[in-house]
PyMOL Python script that loads the backbone (N, CA, C, O; Angstrom):
from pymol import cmd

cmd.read_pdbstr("""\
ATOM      1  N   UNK A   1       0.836  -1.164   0.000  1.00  0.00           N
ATOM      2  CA  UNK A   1       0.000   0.000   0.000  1.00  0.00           C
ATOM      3  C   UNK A   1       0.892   1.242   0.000  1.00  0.00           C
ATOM      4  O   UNK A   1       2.006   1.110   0.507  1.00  0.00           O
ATOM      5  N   UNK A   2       0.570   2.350  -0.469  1.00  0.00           N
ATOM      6  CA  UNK A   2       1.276   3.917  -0.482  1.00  0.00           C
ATOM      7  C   UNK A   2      -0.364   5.000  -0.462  1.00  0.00           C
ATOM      8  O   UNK A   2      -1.437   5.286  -0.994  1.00  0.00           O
ATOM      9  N   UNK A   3       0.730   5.241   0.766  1.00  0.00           N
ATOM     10  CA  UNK A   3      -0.090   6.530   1.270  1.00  0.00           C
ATOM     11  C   UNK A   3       0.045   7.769   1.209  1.00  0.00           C
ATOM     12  O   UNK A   3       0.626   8.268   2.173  1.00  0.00           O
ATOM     13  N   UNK A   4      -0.382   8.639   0.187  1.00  0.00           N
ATOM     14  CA  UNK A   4      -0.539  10.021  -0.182  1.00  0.00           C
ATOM     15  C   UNK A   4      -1.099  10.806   0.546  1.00  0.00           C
ATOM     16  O   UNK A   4      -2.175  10.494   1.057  1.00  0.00           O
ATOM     17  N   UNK A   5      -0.506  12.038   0.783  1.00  0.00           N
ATOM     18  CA  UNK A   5      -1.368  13.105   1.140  1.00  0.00           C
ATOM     19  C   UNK A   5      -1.357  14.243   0.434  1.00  0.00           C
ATOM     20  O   UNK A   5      -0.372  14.377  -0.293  1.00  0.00           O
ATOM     21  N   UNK A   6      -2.366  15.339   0.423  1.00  0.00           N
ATOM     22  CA  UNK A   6      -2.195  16.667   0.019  1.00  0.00           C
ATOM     23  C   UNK A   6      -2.657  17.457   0.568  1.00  0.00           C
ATOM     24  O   UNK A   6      -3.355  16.913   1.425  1.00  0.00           O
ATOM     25  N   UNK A   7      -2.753  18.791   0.664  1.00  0.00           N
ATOM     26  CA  UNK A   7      -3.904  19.516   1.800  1.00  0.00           C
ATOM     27  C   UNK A   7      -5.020  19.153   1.819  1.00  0.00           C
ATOM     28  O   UNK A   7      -5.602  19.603   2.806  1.00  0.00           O
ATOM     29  N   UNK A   8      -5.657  18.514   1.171  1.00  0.00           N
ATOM     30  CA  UNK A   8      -6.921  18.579   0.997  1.00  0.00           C
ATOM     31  C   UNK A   8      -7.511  16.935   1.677  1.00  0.00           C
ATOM     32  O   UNK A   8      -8.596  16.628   2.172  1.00  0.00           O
ATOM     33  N   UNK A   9      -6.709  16.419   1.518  1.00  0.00           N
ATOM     34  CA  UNK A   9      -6.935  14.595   1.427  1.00  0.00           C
ATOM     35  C   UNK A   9      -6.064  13.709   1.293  1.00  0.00           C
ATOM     36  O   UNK A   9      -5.040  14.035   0.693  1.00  0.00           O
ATOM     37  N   UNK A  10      -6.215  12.078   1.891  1.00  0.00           N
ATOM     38  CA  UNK A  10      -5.299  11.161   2.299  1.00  0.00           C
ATOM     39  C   UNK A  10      -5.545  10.362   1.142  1.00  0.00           C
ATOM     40  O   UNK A  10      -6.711  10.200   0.781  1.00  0.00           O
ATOM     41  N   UNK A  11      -4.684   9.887   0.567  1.00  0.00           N
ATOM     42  CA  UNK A  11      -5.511   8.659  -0.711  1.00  0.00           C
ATOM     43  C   UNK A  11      -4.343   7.341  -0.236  1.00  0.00           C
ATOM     44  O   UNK A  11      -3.147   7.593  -0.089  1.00  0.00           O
ATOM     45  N   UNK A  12      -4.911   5.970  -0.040  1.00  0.00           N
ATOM     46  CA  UNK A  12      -4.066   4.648   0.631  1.00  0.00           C
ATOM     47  C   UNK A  12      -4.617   4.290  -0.629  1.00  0.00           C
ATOM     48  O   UNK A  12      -5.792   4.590  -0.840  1.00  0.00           O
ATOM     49  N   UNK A  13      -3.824   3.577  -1.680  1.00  0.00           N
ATOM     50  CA  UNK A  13      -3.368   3.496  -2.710  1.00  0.00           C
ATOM     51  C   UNK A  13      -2.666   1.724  -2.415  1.00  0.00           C
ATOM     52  O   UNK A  13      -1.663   1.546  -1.725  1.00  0.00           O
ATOM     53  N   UNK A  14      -3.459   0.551  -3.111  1.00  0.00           N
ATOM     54  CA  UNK A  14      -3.225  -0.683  -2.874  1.00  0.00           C
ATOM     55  C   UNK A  14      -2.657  -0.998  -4.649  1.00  0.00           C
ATOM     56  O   UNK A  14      -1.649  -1.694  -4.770  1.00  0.00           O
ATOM     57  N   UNK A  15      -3.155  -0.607  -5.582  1.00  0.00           N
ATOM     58  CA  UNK A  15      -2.652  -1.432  -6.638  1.00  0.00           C
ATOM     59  C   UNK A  15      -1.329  -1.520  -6.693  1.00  0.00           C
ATOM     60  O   UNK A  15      -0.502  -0.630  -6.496  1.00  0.00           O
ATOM     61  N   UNK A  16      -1.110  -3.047  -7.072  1.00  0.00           N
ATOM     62  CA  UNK A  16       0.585  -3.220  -7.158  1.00  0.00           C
ATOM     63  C   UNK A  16       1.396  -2.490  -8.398  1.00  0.00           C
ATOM     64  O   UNK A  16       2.587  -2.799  -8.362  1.00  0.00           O
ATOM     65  N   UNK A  17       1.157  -1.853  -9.178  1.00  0.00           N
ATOM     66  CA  UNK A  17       1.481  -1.063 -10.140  1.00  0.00           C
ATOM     67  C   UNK A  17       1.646   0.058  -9.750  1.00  0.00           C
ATOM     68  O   UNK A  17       2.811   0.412  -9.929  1.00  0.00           O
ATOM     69  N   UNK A  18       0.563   1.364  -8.950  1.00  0.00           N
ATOM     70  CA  UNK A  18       0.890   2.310  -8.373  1.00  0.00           C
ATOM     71  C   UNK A  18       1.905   2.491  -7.173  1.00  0.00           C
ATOM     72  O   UNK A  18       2.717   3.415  -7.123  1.00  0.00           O
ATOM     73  N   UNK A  19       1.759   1.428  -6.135  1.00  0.00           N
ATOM     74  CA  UNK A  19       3.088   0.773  -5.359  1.00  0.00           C
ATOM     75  C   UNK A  19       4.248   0.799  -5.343  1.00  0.00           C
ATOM     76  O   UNK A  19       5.109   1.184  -4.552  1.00  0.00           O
ATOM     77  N   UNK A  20       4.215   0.216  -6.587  1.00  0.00           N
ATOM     78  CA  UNK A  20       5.671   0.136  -7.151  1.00  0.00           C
ATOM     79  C   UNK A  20       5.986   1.164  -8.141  1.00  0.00           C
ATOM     80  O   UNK A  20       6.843   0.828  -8.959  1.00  0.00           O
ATOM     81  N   UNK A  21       5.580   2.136  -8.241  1.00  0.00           N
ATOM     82  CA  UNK A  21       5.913   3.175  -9.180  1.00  0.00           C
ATOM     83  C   UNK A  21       6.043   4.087  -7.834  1.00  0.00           C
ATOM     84  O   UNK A  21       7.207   4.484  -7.775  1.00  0.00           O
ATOM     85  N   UNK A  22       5.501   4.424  -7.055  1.00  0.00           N
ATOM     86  CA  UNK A  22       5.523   4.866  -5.671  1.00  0.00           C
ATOM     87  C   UNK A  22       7.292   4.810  -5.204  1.00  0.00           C
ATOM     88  O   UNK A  22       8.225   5.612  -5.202  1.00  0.00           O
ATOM     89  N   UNK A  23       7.111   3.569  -4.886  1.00  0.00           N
ATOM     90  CA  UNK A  23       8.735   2.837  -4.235  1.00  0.00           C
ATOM     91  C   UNK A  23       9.856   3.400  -5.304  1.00  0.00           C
ATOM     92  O   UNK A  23      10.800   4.000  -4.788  1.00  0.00           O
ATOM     93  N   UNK A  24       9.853   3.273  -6.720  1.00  0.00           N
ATOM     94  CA  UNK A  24      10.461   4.148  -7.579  1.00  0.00           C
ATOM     95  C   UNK A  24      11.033   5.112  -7.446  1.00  0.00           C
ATOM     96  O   UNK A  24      12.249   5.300  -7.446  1.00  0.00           O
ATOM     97  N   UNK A  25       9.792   6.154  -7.259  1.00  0.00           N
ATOM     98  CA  UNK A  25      10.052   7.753  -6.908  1.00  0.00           C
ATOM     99  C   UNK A  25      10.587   7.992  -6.033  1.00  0.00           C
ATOM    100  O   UNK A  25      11.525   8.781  -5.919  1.00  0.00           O
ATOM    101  N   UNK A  26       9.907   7.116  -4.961  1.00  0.00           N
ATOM    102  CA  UNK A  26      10.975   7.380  -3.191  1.00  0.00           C
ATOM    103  C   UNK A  26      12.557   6.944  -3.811  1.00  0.00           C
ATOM    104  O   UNK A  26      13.367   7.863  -3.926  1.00  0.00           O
ATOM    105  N   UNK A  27      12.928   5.706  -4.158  1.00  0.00           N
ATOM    106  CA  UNK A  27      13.816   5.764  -4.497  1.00  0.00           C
ATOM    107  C   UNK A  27      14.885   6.277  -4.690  1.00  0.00           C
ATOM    108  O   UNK A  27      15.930   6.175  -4.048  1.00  0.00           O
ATOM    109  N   UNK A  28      14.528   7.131  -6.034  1.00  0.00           N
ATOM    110  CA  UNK A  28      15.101   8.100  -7.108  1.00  0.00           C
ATOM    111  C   UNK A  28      15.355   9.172  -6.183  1.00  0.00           C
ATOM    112  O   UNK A  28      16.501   9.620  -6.152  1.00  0.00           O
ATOM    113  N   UNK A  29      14.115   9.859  -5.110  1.00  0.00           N
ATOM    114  CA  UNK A  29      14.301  10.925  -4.399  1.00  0.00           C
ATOM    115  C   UNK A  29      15.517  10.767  -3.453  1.00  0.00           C
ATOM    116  O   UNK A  29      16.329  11.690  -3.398  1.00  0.00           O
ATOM    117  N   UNK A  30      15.736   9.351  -2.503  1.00  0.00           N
ATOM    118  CA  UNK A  30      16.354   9.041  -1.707  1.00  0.00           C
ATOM    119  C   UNK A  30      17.832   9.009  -2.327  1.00  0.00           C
ATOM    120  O   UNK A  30      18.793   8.738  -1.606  1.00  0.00           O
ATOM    121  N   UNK A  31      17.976   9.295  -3.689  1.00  0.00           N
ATOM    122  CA  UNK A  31      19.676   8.741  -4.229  1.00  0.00           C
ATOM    123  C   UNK A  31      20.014  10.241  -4.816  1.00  0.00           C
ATOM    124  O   UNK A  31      20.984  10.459  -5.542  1.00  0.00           O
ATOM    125  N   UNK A  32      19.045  11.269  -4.384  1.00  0.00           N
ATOM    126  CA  UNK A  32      19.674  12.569  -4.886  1.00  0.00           C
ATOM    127  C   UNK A  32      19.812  13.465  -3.644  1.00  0.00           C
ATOM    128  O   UNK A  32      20.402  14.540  -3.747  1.00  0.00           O
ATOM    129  N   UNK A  33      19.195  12.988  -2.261  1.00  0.00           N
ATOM    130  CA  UNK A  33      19.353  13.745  -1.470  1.00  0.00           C
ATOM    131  C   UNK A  33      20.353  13.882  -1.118  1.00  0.00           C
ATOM    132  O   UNK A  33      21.311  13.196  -1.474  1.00  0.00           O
ATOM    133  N   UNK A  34      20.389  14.969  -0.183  1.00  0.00           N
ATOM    134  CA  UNK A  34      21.734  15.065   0.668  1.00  0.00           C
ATOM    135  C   UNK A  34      21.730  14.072   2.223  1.00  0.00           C
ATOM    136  O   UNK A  34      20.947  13.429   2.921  1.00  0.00           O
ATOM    137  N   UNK A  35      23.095  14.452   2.168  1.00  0.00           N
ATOM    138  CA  UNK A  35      23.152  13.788   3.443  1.00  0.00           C
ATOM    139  C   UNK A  35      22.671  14.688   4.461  1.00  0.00           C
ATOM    140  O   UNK A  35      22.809  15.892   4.242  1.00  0.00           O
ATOM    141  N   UNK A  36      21.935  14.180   5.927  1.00  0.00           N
ATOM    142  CA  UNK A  36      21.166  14.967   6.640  1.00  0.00           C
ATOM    143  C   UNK A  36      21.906  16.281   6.943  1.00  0.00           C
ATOM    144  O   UNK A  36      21.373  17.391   6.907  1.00  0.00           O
ATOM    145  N   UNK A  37      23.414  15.993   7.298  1.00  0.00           N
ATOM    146  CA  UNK A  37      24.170  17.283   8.120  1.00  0.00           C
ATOM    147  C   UNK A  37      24.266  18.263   7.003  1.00  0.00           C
ATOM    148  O   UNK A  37      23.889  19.430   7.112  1.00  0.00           O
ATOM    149  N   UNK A  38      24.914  17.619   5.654  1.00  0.00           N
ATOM    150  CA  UNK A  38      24.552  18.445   4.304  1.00  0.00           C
ATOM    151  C   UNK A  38      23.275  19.326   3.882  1.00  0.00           C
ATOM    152  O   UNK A  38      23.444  20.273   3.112  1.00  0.00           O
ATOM    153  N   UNK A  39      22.249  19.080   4.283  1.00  0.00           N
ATOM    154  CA  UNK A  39      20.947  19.828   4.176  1.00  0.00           C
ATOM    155  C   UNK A  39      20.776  20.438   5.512  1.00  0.00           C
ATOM    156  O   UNK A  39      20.506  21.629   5.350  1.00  0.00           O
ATOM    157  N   UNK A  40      20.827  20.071   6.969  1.00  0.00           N
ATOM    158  CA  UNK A  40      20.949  21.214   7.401  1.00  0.00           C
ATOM    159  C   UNK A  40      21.603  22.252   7.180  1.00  0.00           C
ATOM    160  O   UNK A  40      21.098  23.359   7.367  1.00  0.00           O
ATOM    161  N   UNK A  41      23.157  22.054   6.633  1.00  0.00           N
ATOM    162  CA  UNK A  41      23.660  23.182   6.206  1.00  0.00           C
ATOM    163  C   UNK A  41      23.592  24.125   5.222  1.00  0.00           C
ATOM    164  O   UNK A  41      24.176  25.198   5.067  1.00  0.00           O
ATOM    165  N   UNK A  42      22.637  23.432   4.476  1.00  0.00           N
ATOM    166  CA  UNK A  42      22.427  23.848   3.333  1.00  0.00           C
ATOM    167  C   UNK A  42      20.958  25.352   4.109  1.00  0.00           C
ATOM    168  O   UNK A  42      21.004  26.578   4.209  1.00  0.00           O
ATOM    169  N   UNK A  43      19.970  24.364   4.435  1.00  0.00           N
ATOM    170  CA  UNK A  43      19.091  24.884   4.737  1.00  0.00           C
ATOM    171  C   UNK A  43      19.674  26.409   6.054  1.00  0.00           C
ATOM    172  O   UNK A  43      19.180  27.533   6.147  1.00  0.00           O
ATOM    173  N   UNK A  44      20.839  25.799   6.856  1.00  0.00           N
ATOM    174  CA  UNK A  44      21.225  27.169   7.672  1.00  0.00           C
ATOM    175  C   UNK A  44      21.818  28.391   6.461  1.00  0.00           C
ATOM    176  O   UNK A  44      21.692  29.615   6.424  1.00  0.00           O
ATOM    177  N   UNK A  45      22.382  27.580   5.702  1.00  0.00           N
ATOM    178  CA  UNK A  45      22.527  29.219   4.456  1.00  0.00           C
ATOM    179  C   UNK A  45      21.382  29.329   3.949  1.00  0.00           C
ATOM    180  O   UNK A  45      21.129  30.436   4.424  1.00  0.00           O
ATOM    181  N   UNK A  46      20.742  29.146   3.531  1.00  0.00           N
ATOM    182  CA  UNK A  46      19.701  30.105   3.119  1.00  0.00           C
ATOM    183  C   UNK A  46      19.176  30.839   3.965  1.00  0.00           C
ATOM    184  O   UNK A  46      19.054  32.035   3.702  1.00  0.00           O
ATOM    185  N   UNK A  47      18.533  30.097   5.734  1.00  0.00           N
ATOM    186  CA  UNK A  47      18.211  31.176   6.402  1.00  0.00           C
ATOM    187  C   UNK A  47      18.871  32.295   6.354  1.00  0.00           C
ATOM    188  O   UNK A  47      18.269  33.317   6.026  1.00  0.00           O
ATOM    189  N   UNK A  48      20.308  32.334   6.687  1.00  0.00           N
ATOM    190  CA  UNK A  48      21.294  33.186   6.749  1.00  0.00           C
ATOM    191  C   UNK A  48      21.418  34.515   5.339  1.00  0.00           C
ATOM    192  O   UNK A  48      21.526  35.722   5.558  1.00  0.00           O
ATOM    193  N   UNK A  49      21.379  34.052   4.348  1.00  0.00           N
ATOM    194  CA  UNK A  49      20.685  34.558   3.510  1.00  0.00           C
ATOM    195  C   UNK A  49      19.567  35.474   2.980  1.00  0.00           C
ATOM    196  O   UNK A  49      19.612  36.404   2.174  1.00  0.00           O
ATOM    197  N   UNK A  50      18.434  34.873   3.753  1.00  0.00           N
ATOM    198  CA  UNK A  50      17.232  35.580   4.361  1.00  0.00           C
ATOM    199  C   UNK A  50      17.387  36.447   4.987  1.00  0.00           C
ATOM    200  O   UNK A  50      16.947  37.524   4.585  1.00  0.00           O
ATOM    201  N   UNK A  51      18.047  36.377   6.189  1.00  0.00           N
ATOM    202  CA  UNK A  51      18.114  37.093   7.320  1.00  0.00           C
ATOM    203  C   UNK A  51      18.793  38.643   6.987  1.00  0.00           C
ATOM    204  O   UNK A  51      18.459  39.758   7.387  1.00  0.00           O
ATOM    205  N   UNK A  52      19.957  38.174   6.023  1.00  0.00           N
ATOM    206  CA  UNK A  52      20.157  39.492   5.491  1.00  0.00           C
ATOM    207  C   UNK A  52      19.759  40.303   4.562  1.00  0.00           C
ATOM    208  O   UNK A  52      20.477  41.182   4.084  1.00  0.00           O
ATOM    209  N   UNK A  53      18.146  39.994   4.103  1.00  0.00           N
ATOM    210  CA  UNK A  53      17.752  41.032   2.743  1.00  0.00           C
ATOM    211  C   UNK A  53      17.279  41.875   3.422  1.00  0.00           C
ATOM    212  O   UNK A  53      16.821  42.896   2.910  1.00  0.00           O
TER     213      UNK A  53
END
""", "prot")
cmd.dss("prot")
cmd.show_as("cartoon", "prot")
cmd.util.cbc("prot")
cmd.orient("prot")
């Protein structure tokens, strides 16, 4: 099963085709992220960034 959300609504999603196209995307997402300490840092420059306009 894959469980979606959006503002509006939850959709639990059983077909084994959507599933696995699901697991895919997580995937793909999971092999471009950063590493956690890498995105906090990332994310502290931009605040920092912010902070100075």
């Amino acid at each position: 099963m894959a469980y979606t959300e959006t503002r509006r609504h939850g959709n639990a999603d059983e077909d084994p085709e959507a599933v696995e196209d699901y697991m895919a995307v997580f995937a793909e997402l999971r092999g471009v992220a950063l590493p956690p300490h890498a995105s906090r840092d990332l994310m502290y420059k931009i605040q920092q960034e912010f902070s100075h306009e």
